[in-house]
Residue, then its C-alpha position, 0 to 999 in steps of 0.5 A: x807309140x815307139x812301135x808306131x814310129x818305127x813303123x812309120x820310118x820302116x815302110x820306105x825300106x820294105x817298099x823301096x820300089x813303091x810310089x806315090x800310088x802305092x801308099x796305103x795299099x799293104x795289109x794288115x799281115x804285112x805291116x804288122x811284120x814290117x813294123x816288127x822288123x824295123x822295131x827290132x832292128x832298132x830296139x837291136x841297135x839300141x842295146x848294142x849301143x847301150x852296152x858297146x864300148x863305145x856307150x861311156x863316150x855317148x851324145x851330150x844328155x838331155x837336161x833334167x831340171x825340172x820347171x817350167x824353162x824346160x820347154x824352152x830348152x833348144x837341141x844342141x846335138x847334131x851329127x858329125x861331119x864324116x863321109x857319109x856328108x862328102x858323098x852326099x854333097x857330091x850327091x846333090x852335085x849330081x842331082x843339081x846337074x839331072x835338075x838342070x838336064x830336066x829343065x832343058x828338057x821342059x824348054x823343049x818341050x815348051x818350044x816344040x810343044x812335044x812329049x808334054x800332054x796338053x793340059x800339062x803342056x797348057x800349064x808349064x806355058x802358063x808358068x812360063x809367062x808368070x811364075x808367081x801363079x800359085x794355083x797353077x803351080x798346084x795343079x802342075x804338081x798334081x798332074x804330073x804325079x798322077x801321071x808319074x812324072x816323078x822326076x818332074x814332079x820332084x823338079x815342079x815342086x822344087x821350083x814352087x818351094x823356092x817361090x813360095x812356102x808350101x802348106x802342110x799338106x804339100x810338105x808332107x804329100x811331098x815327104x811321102x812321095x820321097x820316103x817311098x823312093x828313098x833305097x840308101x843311106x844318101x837318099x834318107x840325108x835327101x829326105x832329112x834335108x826335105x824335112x829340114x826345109x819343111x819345118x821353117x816355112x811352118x810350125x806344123x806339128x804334123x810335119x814334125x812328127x813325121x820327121x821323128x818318127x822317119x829318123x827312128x827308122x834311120x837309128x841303126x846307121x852312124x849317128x843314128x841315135x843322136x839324130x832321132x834325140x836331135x829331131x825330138x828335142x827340136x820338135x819339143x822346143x818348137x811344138x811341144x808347147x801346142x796344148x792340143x797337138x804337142x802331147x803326141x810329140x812328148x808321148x813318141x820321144x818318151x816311149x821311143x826312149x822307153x823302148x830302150x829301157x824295155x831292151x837293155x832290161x833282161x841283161x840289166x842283171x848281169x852287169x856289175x854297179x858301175x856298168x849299170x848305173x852308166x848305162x840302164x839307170x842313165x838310160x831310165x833316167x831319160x825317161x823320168x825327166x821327159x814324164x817330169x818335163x812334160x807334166x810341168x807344162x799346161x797340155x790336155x789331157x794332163x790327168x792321163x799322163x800322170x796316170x801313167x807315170x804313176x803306173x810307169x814309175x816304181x817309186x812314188x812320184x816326187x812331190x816337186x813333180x806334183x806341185x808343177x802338175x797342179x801349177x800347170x793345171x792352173x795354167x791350164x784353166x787360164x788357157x781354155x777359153x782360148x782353146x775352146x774358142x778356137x775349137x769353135x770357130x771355123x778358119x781361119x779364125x784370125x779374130x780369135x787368134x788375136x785375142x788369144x795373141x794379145x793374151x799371151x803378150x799380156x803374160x809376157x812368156x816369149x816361148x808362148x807367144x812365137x808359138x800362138x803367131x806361128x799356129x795363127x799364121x798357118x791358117x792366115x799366112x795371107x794377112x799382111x797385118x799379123x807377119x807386121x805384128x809377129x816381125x815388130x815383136x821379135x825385133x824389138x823383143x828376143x832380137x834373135x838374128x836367125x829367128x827375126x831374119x827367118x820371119x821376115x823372109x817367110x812374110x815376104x814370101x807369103x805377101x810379096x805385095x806388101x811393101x811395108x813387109x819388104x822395107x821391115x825385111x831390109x831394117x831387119x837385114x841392115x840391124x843384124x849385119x848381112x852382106x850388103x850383096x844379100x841385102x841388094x839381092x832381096x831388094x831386087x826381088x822386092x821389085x819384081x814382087x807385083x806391088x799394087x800401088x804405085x807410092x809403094x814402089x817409092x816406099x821401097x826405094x827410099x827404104x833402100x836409099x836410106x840403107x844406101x846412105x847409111x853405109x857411106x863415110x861423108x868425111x870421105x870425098x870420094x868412096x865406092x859406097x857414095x858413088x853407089x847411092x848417087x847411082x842409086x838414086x839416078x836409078x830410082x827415078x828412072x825407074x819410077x819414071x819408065x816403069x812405075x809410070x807406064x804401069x799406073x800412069x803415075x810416078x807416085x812421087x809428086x813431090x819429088x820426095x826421093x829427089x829432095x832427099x838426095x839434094x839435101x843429101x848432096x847439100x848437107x853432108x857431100x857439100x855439094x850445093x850445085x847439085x842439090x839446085x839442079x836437083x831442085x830445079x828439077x823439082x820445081x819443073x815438075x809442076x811443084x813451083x806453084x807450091x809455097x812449102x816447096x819454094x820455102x823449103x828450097x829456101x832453107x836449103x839454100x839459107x843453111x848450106x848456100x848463100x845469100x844470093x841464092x836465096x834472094x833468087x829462089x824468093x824472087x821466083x817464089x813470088x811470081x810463082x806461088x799460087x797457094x800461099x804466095x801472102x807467106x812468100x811474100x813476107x819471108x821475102x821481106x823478112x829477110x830484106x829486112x835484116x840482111x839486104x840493102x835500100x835497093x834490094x828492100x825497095x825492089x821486094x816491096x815493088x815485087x810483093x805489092x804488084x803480085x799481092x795486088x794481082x792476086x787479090x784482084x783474082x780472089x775479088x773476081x766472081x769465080x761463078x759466071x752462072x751465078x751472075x745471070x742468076x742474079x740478072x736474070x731472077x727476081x732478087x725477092x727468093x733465092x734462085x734455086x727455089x724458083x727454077x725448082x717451081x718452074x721445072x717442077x724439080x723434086x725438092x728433096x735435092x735429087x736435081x744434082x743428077x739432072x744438073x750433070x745432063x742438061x746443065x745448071x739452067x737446062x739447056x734443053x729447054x728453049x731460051x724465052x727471050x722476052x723481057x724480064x717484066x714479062x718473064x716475071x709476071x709468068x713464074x708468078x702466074x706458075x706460083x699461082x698455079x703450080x702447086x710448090x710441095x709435090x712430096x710429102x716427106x713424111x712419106x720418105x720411108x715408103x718412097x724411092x725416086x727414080x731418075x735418069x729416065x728417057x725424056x721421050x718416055x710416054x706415059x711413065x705411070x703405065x711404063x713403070x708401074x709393072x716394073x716396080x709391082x714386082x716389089x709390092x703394092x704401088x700407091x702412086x707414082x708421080x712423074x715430074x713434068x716441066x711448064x711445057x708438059x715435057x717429062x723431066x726424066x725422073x719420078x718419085x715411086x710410093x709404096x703400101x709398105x716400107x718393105x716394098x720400098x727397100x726392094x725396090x731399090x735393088x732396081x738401081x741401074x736396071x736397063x729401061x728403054x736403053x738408059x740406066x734407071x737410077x732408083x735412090x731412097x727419097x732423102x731430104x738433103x737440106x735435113x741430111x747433107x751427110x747422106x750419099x747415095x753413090x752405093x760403091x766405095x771410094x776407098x781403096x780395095x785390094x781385093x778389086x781391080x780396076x780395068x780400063x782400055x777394055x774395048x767398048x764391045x766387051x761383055x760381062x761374060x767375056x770379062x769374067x771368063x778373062x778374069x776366071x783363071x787368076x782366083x774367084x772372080x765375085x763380081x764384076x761392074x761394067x762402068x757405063x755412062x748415064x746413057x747406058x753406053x760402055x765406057x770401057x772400064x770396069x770393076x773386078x772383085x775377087x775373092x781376096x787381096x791374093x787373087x787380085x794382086x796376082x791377077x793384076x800381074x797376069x792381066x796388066x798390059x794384057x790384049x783384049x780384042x786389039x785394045x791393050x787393057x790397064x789392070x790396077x787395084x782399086x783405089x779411086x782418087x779422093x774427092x774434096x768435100x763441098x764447103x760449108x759456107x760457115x767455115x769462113x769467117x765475116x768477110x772483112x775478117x781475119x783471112x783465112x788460109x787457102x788451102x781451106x777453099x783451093x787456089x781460087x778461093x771459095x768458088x761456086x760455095x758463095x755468090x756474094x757480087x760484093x767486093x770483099x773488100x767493100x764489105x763490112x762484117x755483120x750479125x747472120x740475122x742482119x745478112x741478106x739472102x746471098x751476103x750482107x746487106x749492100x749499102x745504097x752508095x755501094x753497087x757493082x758494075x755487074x749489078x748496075x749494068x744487069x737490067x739492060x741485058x736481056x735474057x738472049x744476050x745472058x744466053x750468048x754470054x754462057x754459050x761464048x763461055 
């Protein structure tokens, strides 16, 4: 293993000259010498260190204690400072300035589109538009070093590190490319410093097994032999707990360290006791404890390097060494089912790593369980959840600054998105005591960071508010550190109001959360009463002064740190303002009359109160459903109007007219207005009754059923058109389209099958183009037996791997979408929103592939040109819809009243169509209610109800037309 090591780190000082095309390309003649070379030469080194003068004076050793802390132990040995670390500062000075010649160099080439081929030219373009595009940075980087743009690939992959954490195959392609140009002492501290950089970004056992090995080839200069010991015991400390990849870290440090005890043996035999005990059995006794540190740890294949030890070993093993043997082999058992599960499993594995992940947190050991989030995070570096869970653990259990500071950067720079990430990386910096300039810093960068939503960015502004505040001294007037919270807050809203607007047409702060906590901040601890009404009077202009919550809790501001005038002020306005509550305005107004005010201030509350309360429950009494009125003066009080309309028009019972409704109307304005009288009228939908058969669906048939609708009302003949159509899926038994009184098609049909199969086919027919319309085909469910069933098939929640566009020109296709959409990730489907026509509505859903794609590609393509149309791009997240009322949810009228916010601010609406005055009516048993509300008594009747039969259906017609 030592010889591989060495091997590996000799391969860059025989190639000096190779490149990254070279790799792999020696024979085996030549590595072999290479490799014996190198191994001598350090083997060499070795020896005259152990037997130099200087040997007695050696490095801090290794720790020998047995047990299971030892894999817990941290390397504490770091080379000195000397000269070596001068030159090479100036060094990277120098590198500095060739990075910055080289950048001058690209801004040339971008700006005269000269000495760059034009694909690499295409992507530096690109880059330079947005630098937040990973894949593009990808392929950057692999064309240049195809083309041996050496310089320039050092400067691409620089740049991309500093951005984002690079995977292990691009560290160690990097690494490779590196070692193979290393020619001197300064270049192999370049290459050290890349591998320092490598191994925080992830725990990659590979990586540090590369670093090992790279330093034996580095032991023959000053330090030597203290970097490679550093390097390994770092390496054990951060990976040699992995149960399957960290045996190869213990067996390269162990037989490296063996590899000196095989040199220093020959002349062990001339030394005198002293010498050799100091040295060659000092030297022996490394290599003991490292057999000893790594059988007390659960890894595979255990049984094999007992063996060795065995065979190693001159004398018996000690049996303390066994008994940890056998207790790690417990240990080991307890483990499998975990590993094997992730043997199994294909990647990324996120479901087993958590329940491998709640294992280790069950047992409690801190080593083990950063390890398991570590080898969970290499293939999920993208899930937001599992950094949250990994940051909450180490801040509230190891407490590590360096450690918890680290983890939170690499979560931010994995998921820049996430702003729950950046607000934990702000508490994190704020607990740990980091400059207040660092911290401002990565606030700034959270800004730039591409959030999906826009409550997001007012998240991370209060995070950053909140740190702000708690940095200043209130018992001081006057400090730098309240003048930059004030400043801090101005700039919040106004950043919210240019830029978080402009981009999602909304604030995401509609009630003004940041302006109230400045406010109260002004009122409560700065004294400041003048400031924190003008606030609130901002507030207030911002559409909130209709919300009783927000006067009351302007009310309590005023009430604790204002005075009395002020509060009687702010009531007085409440109770003209408030639409949802103003009943609870109006009794803290009386309320606080009561006890504080004079006869005049008591009197002019309840004139106030009684005038509003009057209005306000002569708006509730108000029918708020025109259309419900013609109903009742229109039809026959006998049946329910609903059930006639569906006999006359023939409209499916099974609740599907909701989509017919949205086209023509409640009373379907399509359809002529019959002017004759209502004796007549009645007398016909009686005949219809008659004639008219009232079931046209057996639901008994719904399983083997679809109803189509949305369908041309000019189609002729539905049977033949559709029966081909829906062939195609099987056997049709019938179809039956729906016809009104005058033989007119109604536009929709109910579609049986012979077989239920059938039926489900069929239904990936939805939205299918039919004589230029949309066809809609939805399984046949009684609404009225299932209430809950929704036929709308897309989700109504936010998605973060789909966007939403809009502004898209109306002449914009499926095809010229997605080839916009191609270049920013997978793009797995995409919907372009139409009307119930069929015609383009200019917007249109995206879904790729994951939450990464689409939020990069919301940076790339919002504000975007599409055929002179600006285009919005956003994630997903419709707004949600209220759910209908059930009308039982509100209890007998004459009751308790209930509270609005259960039906809105103008009550119960379209759920009740009750003529009744609520305060006329008077609570009865359901069985004793008529169809439409309680049982009105003979004295009692409404205007609306007395003066119906006079007005003919021609004037109710002109009444909904003038509406």
């Amino acid at each position: 293993m030592a010889t591989a090591a060495a091997a590996s780190a000799s391969e860059p000082e025989a190639e000096p000259k190779a490149g990254p095309k070279a790799e792999g390309e020696e024979d085996e003649v030549k590595a072999a010498r290479t490799r014996g070379k190198v191994l001598t030469r350090a083997v060499a080194a070795a020896t005259y260190k152990t037997m130099g003068p200087g040997w007695d004076q050696q490095e801090e050793g290794v720790s020998e204690s047995d047990g299971d802390e030892e894999y817990a132990m941290a390397s504490s040995a770091e080379s000195s400072p000397g000269e070596y670390e001068w030159e090479y500062d100036e060094e990277e000075e120098k590198n500095q300035l060739e990075i910055e010649r080289l950048e001058e160099q690209v801004n040339v080439a971008l700006l005269f589109a000269v000495a760059l081929p034009d694909s690499t030219f295409t992507l530096f373009r690109h880059l330079s538009i947005n630098i937040y595009d990973y894949n593009c940075h990808v392929d950057l980087i692999r064309l240049l070093r195809l083309e041996g743009e050496l310089s320039k690939v050092r400067m691409a992959r620089q740049k991309m590190s500093e951005i984002f954490p690079l995977t292990e195959e691009l560290w160690l392609e990097w690494l490779h490319d590196e070692i193979s140009m290393a020619l001197d002492g300064l270049d192999r501290e370049h290459v050290y410093d890349l591998f320092e950089k490598a191994v925080k970004d992830y725990i990659c056992p590979n990586i540090w097994l590369e670093y090992g090995q790279y330093s034996v080839g580095g032991i023959g200069q000053k330090g030597g032999l203290e970097k490679v010991r550093s390097v390994f015991e770092r390496a054990l400390s951060s990976v040699g707990l992995h149960m399957t990849k960290g045996l190869a870290i213990w067996e390269a440090y162990r037989e490296f360290e063996s590899a000196i005890v095989e040199a220093a043996r020959p002349i062990a035999g001339f030394l005198s006791p002293f010498d050799r005990e100091q040295t060659f059995d000092s030297q022996l006794e490394k290599v003991h404890s490292l057999f000893r540190r790594q059988l007390a740890i659960p890894l595979y294949d255990m049984e094999a390097t007992l063996a060795e030890y065995e065979e190693w070993s001159e004398e018996p093993v000690p049996e303390s060494v066994i008994q940890n043997y056998n207790k790690a082999l417990q240990q080991l058992e307890k483990y499998k089912p975990y590993e094997e599960a992730l043997l199994q499993a294909e990647a990324p594995r996120l479901a087993e790593y958590q329940a491998y992940i709640d294992f280790e947190m069950k047992i409690g050991d801190p080593a083990r369980i950063q390890l398991i989030f570590e080898r969970a995070l290499v293939e999920n570096c993208l899930v937001p959840d599992l950094w949250i869970r990994y940051s909450q653990y180490l801040d509230r259990q190891l407490k590590v600054k360096d450690l918890v500071l680290s983890v939170h950067n690499r979560a931010v720079r994995n998921c820049p998105w996430t702003v729950a990430l950046w607000s934990r990386y702000l508490l994190a910096m704020e607990r740990h005591g980091v400059d207040h300039q660092v911290v401002a810093v990565t606030f700034e960068k959270a800004l730039g960071a591409g959030f999906i939503q826009a409550t997001d960015y007012v998240e991370i502004w209060q995070a950053y508010l909140d740190y702000l505040r708690r940095r200043v001294d209130f018992k001081q007037d006057s400090s730098k550190e309240l003048e930059e919270l004030r400043s801090a807050f101005s700039r919040a809203l106004e950043y919210l109001k240019q830029e978080v607007e402009e981009r999602f047409n909304e604030s995401g702060d509609p009630s003004c959360m940041i302006m109230q906590n400045w406010a109260r901040i002004e009122a409560r601890l700065c004294n400041n009463m003048q400031k924190a009404r003008e606030l609130w009077d901002s507030i207030m202009t911002k559409g909130n002064a209709k919300y009783a919550n927000m006067w009351l809790e302007y009310y309590n501001l005023e009430r604790a740190y204002g005075d009395t005038q002020h509060c009687r002020k702010a009531l007085h306005r409440a109770v003209q303002c408030t639409s949802d509550y103003p009943e609870h305005v109006c009794e803290v107004l009386l309320t606080m009359e009561r006890t504080e005010g004079t006869l005049e201030d008591w009197d002019i509350a309840v004139q106030k109160t009684e005038t509003r309360l009057a209005r306000v429950n002569e708006q509730r009494i108000k029918p708020t459903n025109p259309d419900g009125i013609g109903a009742q003066n229109v039809w026959d009080r006998s049946e329910p109007p609903s059930k006639r309309r569906r006999v006359e028009n023939s409209i499916p019972p099974a609740g599907e007219a909701q989509d017919l409704e949205a086209e023509t109307g409640l009373f379907g304005k399509s359809v002529p207005v019959d002017v004759d009288p209502p004796s007549k009228q009645k007398e016909r939908a009686a005949a219809l009754k008659r004639d008219v058969p009232k079931v046209l669906h057996d639901s008994a048939k719904d399983s083997v059923t679809v109803f189509v609708s949305n369908l041309p009302y000019s189609m002729g003949e539905p049977d033949a058109k559709l029966r081909p159509l829906f062939e195609a899926c099987g056997e049709v038994i019938d179809i039956r389209p729906i016809f009104s009184n005058r033989g007119d098609f109604r536009g929709y049909c109910y579609v049986e099958f012979k077989e239920e199969k059938s039926a489900l086919q069929a239904l990936e027919l939805d939205r299918k183009n039919v004589e230029g319309r949309p066809m809609f085909v939805s399984p046949c469910v009684d609404k009225s037996k299932n209430p809950d069933f929704k036929v709308f098939r897309y989700s109504t929640a936010l998605e973060k791997h789909k966007l939403f566009v809009s502004g898209l020109p109306f002449s914009c296709t499926k095809e010229e979408l997605e080839e916009i959409c191609k270049p920013h990730g997978t793009v797995k489907d995409i919907r372009l929103v139409t009307n119930r026509a069929g015609k383009p509505k200019g917007l249109a859903y995206v879904e790729y592939e994951n939450e990464s794609q689409a939020s990069q590609a919301v940076m790339k393509m919002d504000g975007m040109t599409i055929k002179e149309n600006v285009i919005k791009v956003a994630i997903s997240n419709p707004p949600q819809r209220k759910a209908p009322e059930k009308p039982e949810a509100r209890k007998a009228p004459g009751g308790p009243m209930v509270p609005r916010q259960i039906y809105g601010a103008r009550g119960k609406g379209r759920t009740q169509l009750a003529l009744l005055p609520r305060a006329l009516q008077r609570p009865s048993a359901p069985g004793a209610q008529a169809e439409n509300g309680p049982a009105p008594q003979p004295e009692v009747t409404t205007s609306a109800a007395t003066e119906a039969p006079k007005m003919s259906n021609a004037d109710f017609a002109k009444l909904l037309l003038r509406k």
